[in-house]
N, C-alpha and C positions, 0 to 999 in steps of 0.2 A: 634553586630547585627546578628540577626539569619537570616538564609534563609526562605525566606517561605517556607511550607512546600506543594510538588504538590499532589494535589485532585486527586486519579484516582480511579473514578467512571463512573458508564453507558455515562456521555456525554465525558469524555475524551478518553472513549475507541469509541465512536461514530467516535470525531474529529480523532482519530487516523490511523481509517478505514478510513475515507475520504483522508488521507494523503498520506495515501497507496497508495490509487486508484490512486490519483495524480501521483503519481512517476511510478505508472504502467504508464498511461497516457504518460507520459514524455518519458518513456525507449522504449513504443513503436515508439514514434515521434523519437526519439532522432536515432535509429534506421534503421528509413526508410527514412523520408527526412531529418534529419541534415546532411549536409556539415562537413567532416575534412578534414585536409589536405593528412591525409593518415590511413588505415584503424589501425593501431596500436596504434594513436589518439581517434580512435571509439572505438576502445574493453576498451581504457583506462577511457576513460569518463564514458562510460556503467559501468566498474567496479563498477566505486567510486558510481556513481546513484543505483547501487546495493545492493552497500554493506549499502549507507542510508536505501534502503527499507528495505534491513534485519535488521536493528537496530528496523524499528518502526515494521516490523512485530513479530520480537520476544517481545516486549514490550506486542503487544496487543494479545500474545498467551497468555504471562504470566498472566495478565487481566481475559482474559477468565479462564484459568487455576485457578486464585484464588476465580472467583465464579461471577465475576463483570459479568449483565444481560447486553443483547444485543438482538437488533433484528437482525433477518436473510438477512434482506431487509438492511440495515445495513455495511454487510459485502462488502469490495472489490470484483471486479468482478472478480477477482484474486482467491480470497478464496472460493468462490461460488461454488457448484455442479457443474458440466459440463452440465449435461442436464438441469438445470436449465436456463444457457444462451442461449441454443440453441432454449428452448421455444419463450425466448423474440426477438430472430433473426427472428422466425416464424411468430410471430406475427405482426413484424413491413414491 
C-alpha cells in the first residue's frame, strides 16, 4: 500500500495560513491568560507551540516559494504588512 500522495495547492497553502493564525491565536492566549505552575512551564509550552508554528510556516513559505498563488487577504495576521493591520484597528 502506498501513501497517498498530499496535494499542495492554492487551498492547502489557504488551510495552512489559517493554521498559522491559529497557533498565533493560541501563543498569544497561551501567553497572557494561561495558568502554569511556574514561569519555566510557560517559556516551555510556548516553545513547543512555536516550534509547531515554525514547521507550518516554513511549509507554507516553501509553497509560496514554488509559485503556489494566494491571496493577500489570505495570509496570517502574522505575515501581513504592519501598516496593513493598523488600518483595520482604525477602522474598527
Amino acid at each position: 500500500m502506498q501513501k497517498p500522495v498530499k496535494v499542495q495547492d492554492k487551498y492547502y497553502l489557504k488551510s495552512l495560513h489559517e493554521e498559522i493564525d491559529l497557533y498565533d491565536r493560541k501563543l498569544a492566549h497561551m501567553a497572557k491568560y494561561e495558568l502554569f505552575a511556574s514561569e519555566a512551564e510557560r517559556e516551555t509550552a510556548i516553545g513547543k507551540m512555536t516550534a509547531k508554528r515554525a514547521t507550518l510556516a516554513r511549509t507554507a513559505q516553501k509553497l509560496v516559494e514554488d509559485g503556489v498563488e494566494f491571496h493577500p487577504s489570505d495570509l496570517p495576521r502574522s505575515f501581513r504588512p504592519q501598516t496593513e493591520s493598523t488600518e483595520h484597528a482604525n477602522i474598527a
